[in-house]
N, C-alpha and C positions, 0 to 999 in steps of 0.2 A: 207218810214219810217216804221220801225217794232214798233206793237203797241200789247200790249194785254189788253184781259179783265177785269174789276175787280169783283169777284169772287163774293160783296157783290152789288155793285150797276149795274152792268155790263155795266158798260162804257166804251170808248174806251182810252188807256193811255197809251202813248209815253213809250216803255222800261223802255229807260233812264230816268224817269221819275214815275215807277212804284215801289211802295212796294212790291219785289218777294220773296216769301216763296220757301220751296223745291217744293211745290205740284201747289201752285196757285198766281197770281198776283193779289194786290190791289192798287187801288188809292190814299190812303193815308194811315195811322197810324191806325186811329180812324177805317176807312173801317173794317181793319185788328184785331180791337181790339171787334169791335161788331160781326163779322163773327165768332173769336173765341169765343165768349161767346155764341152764341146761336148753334153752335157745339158741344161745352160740354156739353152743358144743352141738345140737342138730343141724346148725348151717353151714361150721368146720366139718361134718360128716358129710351135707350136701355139696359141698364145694368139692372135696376131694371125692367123691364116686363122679359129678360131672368130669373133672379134671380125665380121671381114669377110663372111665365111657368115650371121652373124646382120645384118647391115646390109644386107645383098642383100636377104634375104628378109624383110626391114620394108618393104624398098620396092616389093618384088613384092606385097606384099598386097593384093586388093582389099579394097572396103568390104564386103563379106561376111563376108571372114574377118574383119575388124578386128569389126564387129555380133558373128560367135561367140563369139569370143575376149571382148569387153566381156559380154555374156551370161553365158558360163561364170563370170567371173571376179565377176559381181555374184551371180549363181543359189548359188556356192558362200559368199560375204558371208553370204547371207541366212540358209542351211542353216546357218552358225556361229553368228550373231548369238541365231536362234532354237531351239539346238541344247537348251537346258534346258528348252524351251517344249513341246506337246502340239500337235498337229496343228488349225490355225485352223477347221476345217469339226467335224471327228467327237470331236476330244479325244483322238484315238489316242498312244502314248505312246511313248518309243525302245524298240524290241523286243516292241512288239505285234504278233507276226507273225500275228493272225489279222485285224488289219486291213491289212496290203500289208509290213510291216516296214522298208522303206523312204520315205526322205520328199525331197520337191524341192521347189524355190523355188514356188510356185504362187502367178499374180496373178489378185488381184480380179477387175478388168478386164482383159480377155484382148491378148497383143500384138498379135493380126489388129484387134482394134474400136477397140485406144486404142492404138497404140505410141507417143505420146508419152510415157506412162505405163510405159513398160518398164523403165524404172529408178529408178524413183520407189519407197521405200521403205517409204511407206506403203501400196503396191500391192502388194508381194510378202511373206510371208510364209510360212512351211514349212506344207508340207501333204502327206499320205500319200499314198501315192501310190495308192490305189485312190479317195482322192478327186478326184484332182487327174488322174490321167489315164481311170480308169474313167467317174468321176461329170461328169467334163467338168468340173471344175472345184467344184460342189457349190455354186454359187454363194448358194442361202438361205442356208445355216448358214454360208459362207462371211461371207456380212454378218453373222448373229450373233456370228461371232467376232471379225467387224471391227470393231463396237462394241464390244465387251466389252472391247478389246485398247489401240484408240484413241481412242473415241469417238463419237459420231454425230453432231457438227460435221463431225468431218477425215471421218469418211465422206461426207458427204455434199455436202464442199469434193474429195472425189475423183470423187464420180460427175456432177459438175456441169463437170469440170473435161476441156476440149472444145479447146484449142489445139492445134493442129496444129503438130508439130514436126519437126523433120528434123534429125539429127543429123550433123553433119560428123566427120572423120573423126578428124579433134584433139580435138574432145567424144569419140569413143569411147573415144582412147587415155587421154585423163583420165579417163573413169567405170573404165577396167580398171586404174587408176596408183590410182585411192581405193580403190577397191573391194578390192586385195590387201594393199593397208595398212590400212586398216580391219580385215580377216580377221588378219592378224598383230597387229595389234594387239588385238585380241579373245584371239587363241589364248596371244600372251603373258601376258597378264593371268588367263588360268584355269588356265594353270601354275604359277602363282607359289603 
């Protein structure tokens, strides 16, 4: 006779004869009804320590992490944004692996000379990464493609463009709050 266990009392219980959920057999109703409730009540207790776990460590963060985290979260923006496009310096294309095969956010103006510039959009564009980390950036053809792309007003409204800024720590959390919506909303839209 095929028998299985009850999930809350673990007894032995005839199939035919068992309360079968998708996941687990019970003995009876009630079995089934006290097993769910103190199931929920361990998941309402894992949901709020995640919850609190994740608020602790929002408030531990220096502004460093908060800077990576905005970086990552715009560098990955851009690498989407520009995912159909050809690498701004050399013209390399997705899976030209004889030019680096991979490609990262690479800016004009580099973060050490201009970080006010670090997230400014017309600054970053994808670029392979033998330009972008071999070539140091590849910065002539990097201007030719920044013309070709934008312009040579907005280029030249970028390299003229000298404010000094410092980023608070609420501006980070909002450029990484656009910056992931912007990417979902990109990646929805080339789903569809």
């Amino acid at each position: 006779m095929n028998t299985r266990r009850c999930k809350f009392c673990r007894a032995k219980v005839p199939v035919d004869e068992a309360v079968i959920t998708r996941i687990h057999a019970f003995c009876c109703f009630e079995h089934l009804i006290e097993y769910s409730k103190t199931e929920a009540a361990r998941r309402v207790g894992e949901k709020a320590k995640r919850k609190a776990f994740k608020e602790a460590k929002k408030r531990l963060q220096t502004r460093a992490d908060v800077v990576k985290t905005a970086q990552k979260a715009f560098n990955e923006y851009v690498r989407v944004r520009d995912r159909s496009k050809a690498c701004i310096s050399c013209g390399a294309i997705q899976g030209d692996t004889v030019r680096g095969g991979a490609f990262d956010a690479g800016h004009y103006r580099s973060i050490g000379s201009a970080p006010h510039l670090r997230y400014h959009t017309w600054n970053c564009h994808k670029q392979c990464v033998k330009c972008n980390r071999y070539l140091h950036g590849n910065p002539v053809e990097y201007r030719k493609g920044l013309i070709k792309r934008i312009g040579i007003e907005k280029v030249e409204m970028l390299e003229s463009m000298n404010d000094a800024r410092k980023y608070t720590k609420e501006d980070l959390e909002r450029i990484t709050r656009l910056a992931k919506k912007r990417t979902k909303k990109i990646i929805g839209k080339k789903q569809k």
